[in-house]
ROVEXZA-690289 format. One record per residue (C-alpha): residue number from 1; residue in one letter; x, y, z. Coordinates in steps of 0.02 Angstrom, whole numbers, plus 50000, padded with zeros to 5 digits. Each point is the difference from the previous one (the first is absolute). Layout:
residues N
+------+------+-------+-------+-------+
| resi | resn |     X |     Y |     Z |
+------+------+-------+-------+-------+
|  NUM |    A |     X |     Y |     Z |
...
+------+------+-------+-------+-------+
This chain:
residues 376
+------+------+-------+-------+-------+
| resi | resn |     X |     Y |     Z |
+------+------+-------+-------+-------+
|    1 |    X | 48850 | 49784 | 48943 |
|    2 |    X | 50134 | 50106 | 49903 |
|    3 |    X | 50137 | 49902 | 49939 |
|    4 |    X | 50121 | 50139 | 50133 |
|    5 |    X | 49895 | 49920 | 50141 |
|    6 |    X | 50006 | 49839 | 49956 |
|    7 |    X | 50184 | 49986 | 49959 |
|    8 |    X | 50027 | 50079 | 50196 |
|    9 |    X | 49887 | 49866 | 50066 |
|   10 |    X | 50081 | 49838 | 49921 |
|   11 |    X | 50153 | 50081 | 50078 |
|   12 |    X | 49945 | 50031 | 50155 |
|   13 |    X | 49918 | 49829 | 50021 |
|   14 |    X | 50137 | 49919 | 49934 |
|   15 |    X | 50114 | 50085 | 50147 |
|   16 |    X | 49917 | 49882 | 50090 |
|   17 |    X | 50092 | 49838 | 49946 |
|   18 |    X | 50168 | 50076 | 50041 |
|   19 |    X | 50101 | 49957 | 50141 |
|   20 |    X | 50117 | 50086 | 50109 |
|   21 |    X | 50186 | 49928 | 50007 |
|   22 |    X | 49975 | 49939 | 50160 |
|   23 |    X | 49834 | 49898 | 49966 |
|   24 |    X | 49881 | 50103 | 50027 |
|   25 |    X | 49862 | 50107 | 49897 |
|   26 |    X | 50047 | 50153 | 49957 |
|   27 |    X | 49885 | 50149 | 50071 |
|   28 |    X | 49903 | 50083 | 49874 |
|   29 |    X | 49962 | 50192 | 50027 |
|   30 |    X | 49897 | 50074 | 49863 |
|   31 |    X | 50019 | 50185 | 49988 |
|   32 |    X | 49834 | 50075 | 49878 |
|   33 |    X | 50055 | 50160 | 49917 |
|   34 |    X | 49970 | 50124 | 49868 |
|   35 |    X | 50148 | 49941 | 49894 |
|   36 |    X | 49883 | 50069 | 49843 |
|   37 |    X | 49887 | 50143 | 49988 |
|   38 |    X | 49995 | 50200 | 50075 |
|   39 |    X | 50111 | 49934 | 50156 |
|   40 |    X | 50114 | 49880 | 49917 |
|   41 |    X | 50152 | 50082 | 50044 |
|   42 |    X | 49950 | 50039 | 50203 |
|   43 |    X | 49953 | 49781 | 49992 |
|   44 |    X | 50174 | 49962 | 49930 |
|   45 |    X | 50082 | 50097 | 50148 |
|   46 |    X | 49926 | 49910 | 50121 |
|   47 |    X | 50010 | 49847 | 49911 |
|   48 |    X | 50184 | 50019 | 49965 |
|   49 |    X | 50002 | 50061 | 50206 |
|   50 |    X | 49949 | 49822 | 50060 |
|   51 |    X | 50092 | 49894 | 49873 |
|   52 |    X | 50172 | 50076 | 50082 |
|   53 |    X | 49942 | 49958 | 50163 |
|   54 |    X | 49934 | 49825 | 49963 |
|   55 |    X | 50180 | 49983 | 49891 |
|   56 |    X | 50086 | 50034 | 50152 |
|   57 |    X | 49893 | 49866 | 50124 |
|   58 |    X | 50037 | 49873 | 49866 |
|   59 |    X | 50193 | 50048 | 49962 |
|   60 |    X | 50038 | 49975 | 50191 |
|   61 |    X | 49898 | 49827 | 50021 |
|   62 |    X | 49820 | 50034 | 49988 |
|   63 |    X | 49860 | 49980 | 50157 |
|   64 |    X | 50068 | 49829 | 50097 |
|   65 |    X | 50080 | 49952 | 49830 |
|   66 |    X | 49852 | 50031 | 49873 |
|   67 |    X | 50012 | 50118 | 49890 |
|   68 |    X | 49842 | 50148 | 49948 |
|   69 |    X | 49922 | 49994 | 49840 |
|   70 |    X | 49966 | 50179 | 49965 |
|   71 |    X | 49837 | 50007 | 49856 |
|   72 |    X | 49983 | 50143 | 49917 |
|   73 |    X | 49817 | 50019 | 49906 |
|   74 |    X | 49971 | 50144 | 49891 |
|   75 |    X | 49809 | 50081 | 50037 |
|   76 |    X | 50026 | 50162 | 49923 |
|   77 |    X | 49935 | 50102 | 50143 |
|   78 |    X | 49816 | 49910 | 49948 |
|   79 |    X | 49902 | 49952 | 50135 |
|   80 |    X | 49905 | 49860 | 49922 |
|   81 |    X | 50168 | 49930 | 49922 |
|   82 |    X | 50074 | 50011 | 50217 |
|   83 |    X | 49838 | 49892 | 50017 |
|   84 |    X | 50029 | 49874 | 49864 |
|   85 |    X | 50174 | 49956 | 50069 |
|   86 |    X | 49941 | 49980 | 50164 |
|   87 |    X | 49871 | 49874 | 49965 |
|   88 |    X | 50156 | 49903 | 49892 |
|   89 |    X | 50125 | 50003 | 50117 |
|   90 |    X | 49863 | 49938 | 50136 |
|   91 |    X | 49938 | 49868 | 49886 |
|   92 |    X | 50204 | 49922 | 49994 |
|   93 |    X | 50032 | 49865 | 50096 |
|   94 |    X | 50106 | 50086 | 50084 |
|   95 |    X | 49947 | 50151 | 50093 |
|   96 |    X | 50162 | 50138 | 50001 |
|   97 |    X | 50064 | 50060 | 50191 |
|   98 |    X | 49943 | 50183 | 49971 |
|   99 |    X | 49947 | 50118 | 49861 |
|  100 |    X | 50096 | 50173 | 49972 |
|  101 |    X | 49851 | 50143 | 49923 |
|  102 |    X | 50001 | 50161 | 49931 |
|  103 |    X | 49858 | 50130 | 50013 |
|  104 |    X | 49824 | 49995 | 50084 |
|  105 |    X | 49876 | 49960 | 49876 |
|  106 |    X | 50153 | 49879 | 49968 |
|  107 |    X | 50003 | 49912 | 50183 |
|  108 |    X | 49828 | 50011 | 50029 |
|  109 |    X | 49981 | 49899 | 49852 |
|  110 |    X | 50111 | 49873 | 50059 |
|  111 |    X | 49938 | 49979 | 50166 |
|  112 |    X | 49817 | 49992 | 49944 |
|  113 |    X | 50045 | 49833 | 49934 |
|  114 |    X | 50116 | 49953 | 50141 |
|  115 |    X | 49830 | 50026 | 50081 |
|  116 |    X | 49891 | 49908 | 49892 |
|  117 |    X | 50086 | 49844 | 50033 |
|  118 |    X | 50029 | 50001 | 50198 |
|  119 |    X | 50197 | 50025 | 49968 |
|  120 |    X | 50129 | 50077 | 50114 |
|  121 |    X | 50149 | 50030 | 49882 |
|  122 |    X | 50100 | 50189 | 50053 |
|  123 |    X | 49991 | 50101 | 49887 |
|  124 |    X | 50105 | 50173 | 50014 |
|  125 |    X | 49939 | 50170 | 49900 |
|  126 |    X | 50116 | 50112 | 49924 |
|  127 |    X | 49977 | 50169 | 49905 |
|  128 |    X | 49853 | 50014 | 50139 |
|  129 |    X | 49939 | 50082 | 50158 |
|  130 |    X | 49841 | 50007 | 49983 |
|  131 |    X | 49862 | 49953 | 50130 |
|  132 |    X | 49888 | 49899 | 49892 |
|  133 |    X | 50138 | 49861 | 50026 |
|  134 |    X | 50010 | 50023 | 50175 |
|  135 |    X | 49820 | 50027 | 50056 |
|  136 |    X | 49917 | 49887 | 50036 |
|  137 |    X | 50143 | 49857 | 50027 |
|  138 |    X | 50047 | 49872 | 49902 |
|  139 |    X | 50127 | 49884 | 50084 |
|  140 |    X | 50074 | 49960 | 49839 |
|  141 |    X | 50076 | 50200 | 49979 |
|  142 |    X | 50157 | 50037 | 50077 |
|  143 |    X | 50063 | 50200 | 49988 |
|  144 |    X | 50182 | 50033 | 49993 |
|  145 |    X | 49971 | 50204 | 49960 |
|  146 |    X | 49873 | 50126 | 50079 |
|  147 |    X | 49848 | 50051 | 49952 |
|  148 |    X | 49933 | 50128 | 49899 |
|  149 |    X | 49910 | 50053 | 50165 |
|  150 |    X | 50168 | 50017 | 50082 |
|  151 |    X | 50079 | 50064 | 49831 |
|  152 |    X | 49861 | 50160 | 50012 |
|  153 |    X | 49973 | 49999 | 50187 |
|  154 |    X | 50188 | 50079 | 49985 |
|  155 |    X | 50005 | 50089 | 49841 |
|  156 |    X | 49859 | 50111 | 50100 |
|  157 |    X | 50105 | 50026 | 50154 |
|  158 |    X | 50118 | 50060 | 49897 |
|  159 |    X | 49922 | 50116 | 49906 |
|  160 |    X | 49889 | 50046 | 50147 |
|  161 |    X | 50153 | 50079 | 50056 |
|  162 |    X | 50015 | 50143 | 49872 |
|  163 |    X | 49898 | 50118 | 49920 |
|  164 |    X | 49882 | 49906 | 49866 |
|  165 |    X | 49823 | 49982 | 50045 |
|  166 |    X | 49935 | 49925 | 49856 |
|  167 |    X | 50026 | 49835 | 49899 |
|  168 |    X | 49931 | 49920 | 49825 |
|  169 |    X | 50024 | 49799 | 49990 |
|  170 |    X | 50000 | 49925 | 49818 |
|  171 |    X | 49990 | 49821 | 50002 |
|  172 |    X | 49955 | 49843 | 49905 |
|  173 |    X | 49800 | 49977 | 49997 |
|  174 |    X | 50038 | 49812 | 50092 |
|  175 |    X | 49994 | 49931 | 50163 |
|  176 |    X | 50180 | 50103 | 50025 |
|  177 |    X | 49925 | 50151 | 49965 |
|  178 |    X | 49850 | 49994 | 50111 |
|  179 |    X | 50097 | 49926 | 50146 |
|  180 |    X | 50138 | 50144 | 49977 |
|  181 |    X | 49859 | 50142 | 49997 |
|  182 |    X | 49909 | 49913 | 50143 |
|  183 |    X | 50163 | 49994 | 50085 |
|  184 |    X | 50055 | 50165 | 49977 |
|  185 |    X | 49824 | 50077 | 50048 |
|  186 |    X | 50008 | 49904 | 50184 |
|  187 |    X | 50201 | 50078 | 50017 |
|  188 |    X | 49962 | 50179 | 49963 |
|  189 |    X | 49846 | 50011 | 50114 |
|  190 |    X | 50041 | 50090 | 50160 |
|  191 |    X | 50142 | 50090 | 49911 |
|  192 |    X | 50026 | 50164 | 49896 |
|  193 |    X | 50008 | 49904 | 49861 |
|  194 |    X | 49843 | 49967 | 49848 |
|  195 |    X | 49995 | 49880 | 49859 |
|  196 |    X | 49898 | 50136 | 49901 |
|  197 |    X | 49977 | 49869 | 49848 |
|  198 |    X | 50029 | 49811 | 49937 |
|  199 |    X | 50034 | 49979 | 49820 |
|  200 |    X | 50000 | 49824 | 49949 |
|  201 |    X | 50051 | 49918 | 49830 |
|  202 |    X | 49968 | 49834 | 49934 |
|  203 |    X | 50136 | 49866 | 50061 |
|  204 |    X | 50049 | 49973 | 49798 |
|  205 |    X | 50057 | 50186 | 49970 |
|  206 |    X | 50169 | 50035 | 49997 |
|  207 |    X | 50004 | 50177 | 49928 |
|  208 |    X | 49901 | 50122 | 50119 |
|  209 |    X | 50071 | 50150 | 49949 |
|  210 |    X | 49826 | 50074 | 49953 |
|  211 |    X | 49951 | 49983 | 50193 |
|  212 |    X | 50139 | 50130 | 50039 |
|  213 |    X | 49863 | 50145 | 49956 |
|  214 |    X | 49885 | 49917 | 50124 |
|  215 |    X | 50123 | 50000 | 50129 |
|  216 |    X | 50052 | 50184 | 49952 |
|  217 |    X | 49822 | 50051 | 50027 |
|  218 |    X | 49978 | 49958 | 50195 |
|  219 |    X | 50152 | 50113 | 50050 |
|  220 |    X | 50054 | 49866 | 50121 |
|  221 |    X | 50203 | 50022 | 50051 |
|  222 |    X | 50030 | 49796 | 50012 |
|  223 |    X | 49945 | 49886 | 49840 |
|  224 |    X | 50003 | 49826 | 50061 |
|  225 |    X | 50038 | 49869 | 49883 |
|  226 |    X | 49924 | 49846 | 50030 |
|  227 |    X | 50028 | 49870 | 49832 |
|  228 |    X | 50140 | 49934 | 49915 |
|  229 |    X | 50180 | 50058 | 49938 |
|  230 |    X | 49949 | 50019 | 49837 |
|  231 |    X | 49861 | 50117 | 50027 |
|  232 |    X | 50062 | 50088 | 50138 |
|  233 |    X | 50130 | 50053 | 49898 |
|  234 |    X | 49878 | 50052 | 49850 |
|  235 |    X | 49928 | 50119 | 50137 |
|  236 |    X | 50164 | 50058 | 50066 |
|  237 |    X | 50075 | 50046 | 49820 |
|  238 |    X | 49834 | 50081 | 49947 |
|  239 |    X | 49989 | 50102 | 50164 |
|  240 |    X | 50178 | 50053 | 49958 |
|  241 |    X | 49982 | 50069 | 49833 |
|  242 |    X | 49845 | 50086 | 50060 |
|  243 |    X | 50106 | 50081 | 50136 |
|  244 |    X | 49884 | 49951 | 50123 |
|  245 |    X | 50094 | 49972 | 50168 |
|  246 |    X | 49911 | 49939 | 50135 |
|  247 |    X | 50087 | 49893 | 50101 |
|  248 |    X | 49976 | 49812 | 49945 |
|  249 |    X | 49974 | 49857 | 50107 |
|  250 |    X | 50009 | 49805 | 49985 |
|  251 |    X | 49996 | 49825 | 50078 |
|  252 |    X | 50107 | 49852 | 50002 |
|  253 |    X | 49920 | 49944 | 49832 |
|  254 |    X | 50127 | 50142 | 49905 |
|  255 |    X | 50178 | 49942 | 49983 |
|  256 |    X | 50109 | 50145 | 50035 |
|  257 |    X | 50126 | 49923 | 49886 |
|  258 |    X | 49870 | 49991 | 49849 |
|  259 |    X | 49925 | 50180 | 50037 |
|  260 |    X | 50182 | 50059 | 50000 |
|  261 |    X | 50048 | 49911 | 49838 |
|  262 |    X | 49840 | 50044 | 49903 |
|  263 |    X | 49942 | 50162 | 50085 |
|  264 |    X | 50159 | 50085 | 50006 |
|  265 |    X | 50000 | 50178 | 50058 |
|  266 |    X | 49822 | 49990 | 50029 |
|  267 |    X | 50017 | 49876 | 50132 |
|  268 |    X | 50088 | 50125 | 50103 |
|  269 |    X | 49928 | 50053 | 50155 |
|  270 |    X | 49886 | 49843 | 49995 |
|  271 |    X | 49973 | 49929 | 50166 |
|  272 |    X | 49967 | 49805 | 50019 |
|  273 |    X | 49940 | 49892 | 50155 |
|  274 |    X | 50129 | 49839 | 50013 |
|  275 |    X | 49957 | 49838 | 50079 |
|  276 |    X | 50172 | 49918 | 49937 |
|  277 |    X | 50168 | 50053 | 50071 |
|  278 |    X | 50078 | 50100 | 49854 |
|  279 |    X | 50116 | 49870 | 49897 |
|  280 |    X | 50148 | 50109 | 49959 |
|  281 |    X | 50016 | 50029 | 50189 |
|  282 |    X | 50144 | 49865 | 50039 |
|  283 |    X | 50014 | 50027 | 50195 |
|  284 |    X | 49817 | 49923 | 50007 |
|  285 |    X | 50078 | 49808 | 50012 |
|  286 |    X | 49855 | 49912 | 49915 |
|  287 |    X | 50026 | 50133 | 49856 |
|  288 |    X | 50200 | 49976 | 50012 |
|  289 |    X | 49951 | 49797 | 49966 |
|  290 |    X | 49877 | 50031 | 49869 |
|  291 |    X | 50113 | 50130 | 49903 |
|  292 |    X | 50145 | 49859 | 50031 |
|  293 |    X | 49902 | 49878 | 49898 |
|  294 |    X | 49935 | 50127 | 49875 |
|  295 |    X | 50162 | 50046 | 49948 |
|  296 |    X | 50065 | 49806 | 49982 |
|  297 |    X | 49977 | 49895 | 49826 |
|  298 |    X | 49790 | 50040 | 50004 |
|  299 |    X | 50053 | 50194 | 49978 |
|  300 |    X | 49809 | 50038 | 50087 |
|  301 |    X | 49962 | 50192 | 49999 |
|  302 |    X | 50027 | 50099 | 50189 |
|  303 |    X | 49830 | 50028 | 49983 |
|  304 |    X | 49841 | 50024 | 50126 |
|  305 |    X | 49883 | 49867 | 49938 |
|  306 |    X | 50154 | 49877 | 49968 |
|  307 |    X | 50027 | 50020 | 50190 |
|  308 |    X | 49840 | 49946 | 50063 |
|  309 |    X | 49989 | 49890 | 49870 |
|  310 |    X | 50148 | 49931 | 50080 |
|  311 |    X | 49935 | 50035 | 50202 |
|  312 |    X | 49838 | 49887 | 49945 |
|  313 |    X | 50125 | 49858 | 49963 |
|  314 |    X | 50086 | 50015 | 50160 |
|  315 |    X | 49853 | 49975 | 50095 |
|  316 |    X | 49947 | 49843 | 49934 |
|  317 |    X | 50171 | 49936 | 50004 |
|  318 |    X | 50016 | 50062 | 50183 |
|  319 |    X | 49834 | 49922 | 50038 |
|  320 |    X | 50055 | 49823 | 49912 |
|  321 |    X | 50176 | 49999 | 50105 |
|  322 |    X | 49881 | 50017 | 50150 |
|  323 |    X | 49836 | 49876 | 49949 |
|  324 |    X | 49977 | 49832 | 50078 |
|  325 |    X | 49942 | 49932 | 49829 |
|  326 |    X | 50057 | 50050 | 49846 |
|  327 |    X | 49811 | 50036 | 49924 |
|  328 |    X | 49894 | 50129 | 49978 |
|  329 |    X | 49912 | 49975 | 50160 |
|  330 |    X | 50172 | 49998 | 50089 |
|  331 |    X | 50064 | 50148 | 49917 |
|  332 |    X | 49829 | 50112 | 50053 |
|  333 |    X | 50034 | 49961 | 50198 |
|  334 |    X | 50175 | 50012 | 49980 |
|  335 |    X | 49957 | 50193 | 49940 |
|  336 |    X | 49882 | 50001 | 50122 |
|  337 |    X | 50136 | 49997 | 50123 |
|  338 |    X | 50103 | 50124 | 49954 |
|  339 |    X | 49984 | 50134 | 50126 |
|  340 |    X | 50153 | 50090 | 49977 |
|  341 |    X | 50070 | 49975 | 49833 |
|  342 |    X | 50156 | 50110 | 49965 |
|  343 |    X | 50058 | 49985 | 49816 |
|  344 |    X | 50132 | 50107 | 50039 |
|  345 |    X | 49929 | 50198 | 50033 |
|  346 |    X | 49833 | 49954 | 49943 |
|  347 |    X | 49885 | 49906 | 50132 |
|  348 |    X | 49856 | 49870 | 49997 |
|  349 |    X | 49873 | 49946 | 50121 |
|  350 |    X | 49859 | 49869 | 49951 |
|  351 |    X | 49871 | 49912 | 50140 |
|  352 |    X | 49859 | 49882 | 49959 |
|  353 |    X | 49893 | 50155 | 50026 |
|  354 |    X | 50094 | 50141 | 49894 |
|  355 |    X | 50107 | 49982 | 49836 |
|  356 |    X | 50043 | 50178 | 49993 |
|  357 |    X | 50175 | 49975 | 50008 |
|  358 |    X | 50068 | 50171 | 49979 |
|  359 |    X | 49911 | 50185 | 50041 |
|  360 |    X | 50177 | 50093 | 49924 |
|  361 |    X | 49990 | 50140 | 49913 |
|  362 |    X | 50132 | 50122 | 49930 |
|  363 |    X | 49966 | 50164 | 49895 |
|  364 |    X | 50100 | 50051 | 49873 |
|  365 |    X | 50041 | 50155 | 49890 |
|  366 |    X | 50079 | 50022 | 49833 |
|  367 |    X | 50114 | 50157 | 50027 |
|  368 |    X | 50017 | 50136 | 49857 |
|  369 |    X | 50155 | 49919 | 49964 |
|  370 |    X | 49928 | 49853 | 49937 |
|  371 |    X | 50043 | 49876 | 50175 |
|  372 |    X | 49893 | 49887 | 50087 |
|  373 |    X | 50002 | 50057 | 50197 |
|  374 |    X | 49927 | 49874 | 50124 |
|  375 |    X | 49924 | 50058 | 50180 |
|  376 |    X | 49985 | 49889 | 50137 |
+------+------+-------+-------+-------+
C-alpha cells in the first residue's frame, strides 16, 4: 500500500470515532477521485463540487443533528488503485452511507467489490454515462446524469436534421470507447446518417494529434470525439493548424469551460452533448444555489464537473433527510423512493427497478465569437 493510500485510510477510519454535536456518529461519505494523474484537475472539480454541498448540510445542522464526513481518496484515475480503496474502506469497522465515483472502468471497479462481498452501499457515478454501469443492474448504482445512449441518441437527431451524411468517431480503446461506437452504430441505423470509421487510441494517450490524418482520410463532415479533455483538445488544436474543418463533435466527458480555456479559437464551432444544466446559467435555481456557495469563502470554480460534483451530494443528502435509518441500507431505499426528485430545474426519478435518474440532454455550440450557447 502507498504511503498516499494509507495516510487516506487511517483518516477515513479514524472518521469513524467522531461524533456529531448532538451525540451521534457522524455520516461518512467517501468520494474516490482522480485527485492525481491525466484527470486530476476534472477529480478536483467534482471533489471541490460535493465538499460545498456537504459544507452547507453541516453549516445549517447536519441530517437529524449529525454531521457528514466527506472522505476524499486519491486513485489517480487507476482502476486497480479504485479497487484497493474499496476493499479498505469495506474492511473498516465502519461501513460509510454511500460512495461518490468517477469514470467507468472507475465504478465498475468499485462495485465489483461491493459485489464480492454481498454489500448494498449506493454508490453514485460521475464523469459517466456509459451503459456498462447500467446494464445489467447493480442495485448499488444510482445515476444522477444521462447516458451516453441518450447523450448520442440526440446528438444524431440533431445532426440528422442537416446536410452531413457521414461521421468518423475517435475514442479511447476501453470499455467507453466500444460502448460509444456500439452506441452510435444502433442510433444512426434507419437514418441518413453513417459512422464510415472508428479510430480508437489507448486510454493513457493524451496527445492524438497524429490521428487527425486518419480522420482527414475518411472525408467524413462530423469527427466525434469520444476521450478526455486533454486529448480532445490535442485533436482539436492539431485539426486547426492543419485547417481541416469538419465540424467537431463531443460528449459530456469534454468540459466546455476547459476546451474553451485550452483550445481557444479552435474550439469554435465545436458542438458538445450536455447532461448537466450549464453552471453560469443563474435562472436554473439549483445552479443559482450552487454558484451562491461557489462564490462564498470556498471560492469553487462555476464550472460543469464542480456542478455535478455538487448534484451527486445533493442526492445523498436528499436521500438521508428522507431514510428511516441513517445507514447504508436506509439511504439505498430512501433513493429508491425518490420518484420525482426536483433539485431545482433538474429532475430525478429512482424505483427499486430503475436508477436512471435523469434521460436530459442539452446540445451546445461554441459560437465564432468564442460563447458557449446552450439548446434545450
Amino acid at each position: 500500500m502507498t504511503r498516499l493510500l494509507h495516510t487516506c485510510l487511517s483518516a477515513f477510519q479514524s472518521s469513524f470515532v467522531r461524533m456529531s454535536p448532538g451525540g451521534g456518529p457522524e455520516l461518512v461519505v467517501a468520494q474516490i477521485v482522480p485527485r492525481s494523474g491525466s484527470v486530476a484537475e476534472a477529480g478536483a472539480m467534482f471533489a471541490a463540487g460535493a465538499a460545498l454541498c456537504f459544507d452547507e448540510c453541516n453549516r445549517t445542522g447536519g441530517i437529524r443533528g449529525r454531521r457528514i464526513r466527506h472522505v476524499m481518496l486519491d486513485d489517480g484515475y487507476d482502476c486497480a488503485r479504485s479497487a484497493q480503496m474499496a476493499r479498505e474502506l469495506l474492511d473498516a469497522p465502519e461501513l460509510p452511507v454511500a460512495i461518490l465515483s468517477f469514470g467507468t472502468r472507475n465504478t465498475l471497479a468499485i462495485a465489483a467489490e461491493l459485489a464480492a462481498r454481498g454489500l448494498q452501499i449506493p454508490t453514485l457515478p460521475s464523469g459517466s454515462g456509459s451503459s456498462s454501469l447500467r446494464t445489467p443492474f447493480d442495485r448499488n448504482l444510482f445515476h444522477i446524469r444521462a447516458s451516453y445512449a441518450s447523450e448520442l441518441a440526440r446528438l444524431v437527431q440533431t445532426l440528422a436534421k442537416t446536410s452531413i451524411r457521414s461521421m468518423v468517431l475517435v475514442c479511447q480503446d476501453d470499455e467507453f470507447g466500444r460502448d460509444t461506437e456500439q452506441t452510435l452504430r444502433a442510433n444512426v441505423a434507419g437514418t441518413a446518417l453513417s459512422l464510415v470509421r472508428a479510430i480508437a487510441h489507448p486510454r493513457s494517450q493524451q496527445d492524438i494529434a497524429p490521428l487527425v490524418e486518419q480522420a482527414r482520410q475518411s472525408n467524413a463532415h462530423v469527427v466525434l470525439l469520444a476521450t478526455t479533455a486533454q486529448a480532445a483538445t490535442s485533436f482539436i488544436r492539431q485539426a486547426h493548424r492543419l485547417d481541416y474543418r469538419p465540424l467537431i463533435a463531443t460528449i459530456s466527458d469534454m468540459d466546455p469551460h476547459t476546451l474553451l480555456a485550452q483550445a481557444g479559437d479552435a474550439a469554435k464551432t465545436v458542438m458538445l452533448s450536455q447532461a448537466v444544466p450549464d453552471p453560469h446559467c443563474t435562472d436554473i435555481p439549483l445552479v443559482a444555489e450552487f454558484a451562491q456557495l461557489a462564490e462564498s469563502g470556498s471560492r469553487v470554480p462555476c464550472h460543469v464537473q464542480a456542478l455535478e460534483g455538487f448534484m451527486q451530494a445533493r442526492v445523498v443528502v436528499e436521500g438521508l433527510k428522507r431514510a428511516s435509518r441513517l445507514d447504508a441500507a436506509g439511504l439505498l431505499r430512501a433513493l429508491e423512493a425518490l420518484d420525482d426528485l426536483d433539485l431545482g430545474g433538474h429532475r430525478l426519478s429512482f424505483s427499486d427497478g430503475s436508477h436512471e435518474g435523469c434521460a436530459t440532454v442539452q446540445m451546445a455550440v461554441v459560437t465564432p465569437s468564442g460563447r458557449l450557447i446552450h439548446h434545450a
